[in-house]
C-alpha positions as CSV (number, residue, x, y, z in Angstrom):
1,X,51.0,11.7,31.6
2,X,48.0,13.5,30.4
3,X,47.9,15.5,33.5
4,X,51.4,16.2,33.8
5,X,51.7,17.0,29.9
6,X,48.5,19.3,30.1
7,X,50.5,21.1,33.5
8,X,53.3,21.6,32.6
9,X,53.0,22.7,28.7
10,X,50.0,24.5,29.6
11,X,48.1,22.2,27.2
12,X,44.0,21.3,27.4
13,X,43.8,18.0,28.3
14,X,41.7,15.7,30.5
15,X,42.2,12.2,31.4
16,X,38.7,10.6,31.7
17,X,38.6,7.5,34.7
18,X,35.6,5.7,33.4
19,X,33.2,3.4,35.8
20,X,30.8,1.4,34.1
21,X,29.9,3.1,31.1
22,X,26.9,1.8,29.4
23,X,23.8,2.7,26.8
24,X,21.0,0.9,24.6
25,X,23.8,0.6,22.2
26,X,26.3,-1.2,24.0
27,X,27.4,-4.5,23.3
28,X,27.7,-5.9,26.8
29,X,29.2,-9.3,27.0
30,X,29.9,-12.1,29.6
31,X,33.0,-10.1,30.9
32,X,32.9,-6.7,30.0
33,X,29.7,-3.9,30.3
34,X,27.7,-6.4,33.0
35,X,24.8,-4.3,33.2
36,X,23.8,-4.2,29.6
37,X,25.1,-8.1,29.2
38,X,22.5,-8.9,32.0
39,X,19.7,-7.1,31.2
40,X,19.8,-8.8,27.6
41,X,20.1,-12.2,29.3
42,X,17.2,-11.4,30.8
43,X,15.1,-10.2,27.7
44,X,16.1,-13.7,25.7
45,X,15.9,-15.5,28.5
46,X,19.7,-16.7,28.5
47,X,21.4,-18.1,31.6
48,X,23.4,-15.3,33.1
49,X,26.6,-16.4,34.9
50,X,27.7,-15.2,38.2
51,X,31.2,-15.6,38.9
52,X,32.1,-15.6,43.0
53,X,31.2,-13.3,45.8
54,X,27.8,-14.5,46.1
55,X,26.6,-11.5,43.8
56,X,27.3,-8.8,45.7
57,X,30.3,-7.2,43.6
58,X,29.5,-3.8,43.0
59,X,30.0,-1.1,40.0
60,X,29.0,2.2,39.5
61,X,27.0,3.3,36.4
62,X,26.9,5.8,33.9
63,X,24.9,6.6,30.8
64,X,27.3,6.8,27.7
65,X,24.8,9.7,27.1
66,X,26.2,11.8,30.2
67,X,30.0,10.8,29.6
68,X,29.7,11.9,25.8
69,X,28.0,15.3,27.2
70,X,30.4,15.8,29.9
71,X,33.3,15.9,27.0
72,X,31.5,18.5,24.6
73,X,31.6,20.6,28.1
74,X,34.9,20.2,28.4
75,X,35.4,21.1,24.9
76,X,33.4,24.3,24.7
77,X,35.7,25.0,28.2
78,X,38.8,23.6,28.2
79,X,41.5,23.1,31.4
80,X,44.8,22.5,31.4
81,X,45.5,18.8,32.7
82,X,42.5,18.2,34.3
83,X,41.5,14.6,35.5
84,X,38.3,13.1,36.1
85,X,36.8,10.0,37.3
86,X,33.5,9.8,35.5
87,X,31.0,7.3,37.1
88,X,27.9,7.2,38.6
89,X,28.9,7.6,41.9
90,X,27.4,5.5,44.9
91,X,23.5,6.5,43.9
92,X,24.3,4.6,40.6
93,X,25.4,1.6,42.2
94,X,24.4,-1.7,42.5
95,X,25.6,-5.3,43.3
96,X,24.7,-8.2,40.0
97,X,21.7,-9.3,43.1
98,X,20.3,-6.2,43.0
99,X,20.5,-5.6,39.4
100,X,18.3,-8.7,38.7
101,X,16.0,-7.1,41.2
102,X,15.4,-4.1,39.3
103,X,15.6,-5.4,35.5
104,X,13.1,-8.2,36.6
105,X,11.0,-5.1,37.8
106,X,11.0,-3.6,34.4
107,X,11.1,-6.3,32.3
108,X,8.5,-8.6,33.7
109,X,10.5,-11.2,33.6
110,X,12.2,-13.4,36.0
111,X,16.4,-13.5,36.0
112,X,18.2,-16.8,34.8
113,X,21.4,-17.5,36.5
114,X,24.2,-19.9,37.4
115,X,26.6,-18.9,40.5
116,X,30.6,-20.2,39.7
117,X,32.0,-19.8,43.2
118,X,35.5,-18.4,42.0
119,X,35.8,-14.7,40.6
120,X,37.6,-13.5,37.5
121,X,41.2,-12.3,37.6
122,X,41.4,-8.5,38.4
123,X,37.3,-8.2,39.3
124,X,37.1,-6.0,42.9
125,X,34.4,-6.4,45.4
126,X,33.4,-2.9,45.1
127,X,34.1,-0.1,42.9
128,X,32.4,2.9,41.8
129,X,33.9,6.6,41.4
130,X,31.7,9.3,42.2
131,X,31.2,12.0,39.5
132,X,29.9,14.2,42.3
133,X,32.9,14.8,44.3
134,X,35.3,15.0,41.6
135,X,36.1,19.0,41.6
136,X,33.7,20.3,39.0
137,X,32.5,17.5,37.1
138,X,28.6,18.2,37.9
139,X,29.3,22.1,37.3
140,X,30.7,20.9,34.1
141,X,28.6,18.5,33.2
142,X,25.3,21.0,34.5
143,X,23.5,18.1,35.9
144,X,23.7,15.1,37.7
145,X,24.1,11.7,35.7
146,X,20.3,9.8,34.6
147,X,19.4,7.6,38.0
148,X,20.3,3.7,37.8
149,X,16.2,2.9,37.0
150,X,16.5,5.1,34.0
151,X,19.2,3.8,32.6
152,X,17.8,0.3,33.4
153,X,14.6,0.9,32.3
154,X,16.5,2.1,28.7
155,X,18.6,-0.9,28.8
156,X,15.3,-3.2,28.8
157,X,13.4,-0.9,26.3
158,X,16.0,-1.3,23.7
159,X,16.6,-5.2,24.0
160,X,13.2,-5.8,23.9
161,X,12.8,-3.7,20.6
162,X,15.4,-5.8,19.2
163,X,13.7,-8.9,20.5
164,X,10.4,-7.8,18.6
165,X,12.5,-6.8,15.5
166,X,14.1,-10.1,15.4
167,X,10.8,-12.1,15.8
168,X,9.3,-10.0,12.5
169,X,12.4,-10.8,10.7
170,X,12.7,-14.3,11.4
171,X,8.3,-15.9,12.3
């Protein structure tokens, strides 16, 4: 509708297809933002869940970061019903295995988890978009998305600052 509205009235819109949007201030849970919800179940040492295809589902991610400076772009130049998917693309992917691979690296600290061999309604096997081959989204954006390790090292820095933080609050 966005597109077609943007089309046809000549309007500026965009219609934004988000991958796995995540950022040091995202509230990951079991369900929903898996990369951040894993990396702090790795900081406090809580059991992460794994739920069916051994692991290897795999998402695309993207720093909140880029996504919120891909829309000022679009803003300071506007198109008329313009779609985009906005992901980290295959570069910025990784299966829930590999993830505990590269947190552990940065973290120091060795992954807790529990495998349930049955997968959650609506989860896919694989998906990522790739913000690279989506028209102009790089011209647009000006760069390419932060790297996977960045974003993961970030993720780890900010949960163990609020780990310290909680530990002088509460001896």
């Amino acid at each position: 509708m966005v597109q077609e509205y943007g089309r046809y009235f000549g309007m500026s819109t965009c219609c934004l297809r988000g991958g796995c949007l995540t950022g040091p201030n995202h509230a990951g849970v079991q369900l929903h933002g898996f990369l951040n919800y894993l990396v702090k179940c790795n900081v406090e040492g809580i059991e992460y869940t794994v739920f069916g295809y051994a692991g290897k589902q795999v998402r695309d991610n993207i720093h909140a970061e880029d996504v919120a400076s891909f829309i000022h772009q679009f803003y300071l130049k506007p198109r008329c019903g313009e779609v985009y998917n906005v992901g980290g693309g295959k570069k910025n992917s990784c299966s829930i295995l590999e993830a505990f691979e590269i947190v552990e690296g940065f973290s120091g600290r060795k992954q807790k988890s529990a495998y349930l061999d049955r997968t959650v309604v609506g989860d896919h096997i694989c998906y990522y978009s790739d913000f690279a081959q989506n028209g102009n989204s790089i011209t647009l954006l000006g760069r390419s998305p932060r790297s996977l390790p960045r974003i993961i090292e970030e993720l780890v820095t900010a949960w163990q600052e609020r780990e310290k933080t909680q530990l002088t609050r509460h001896p």
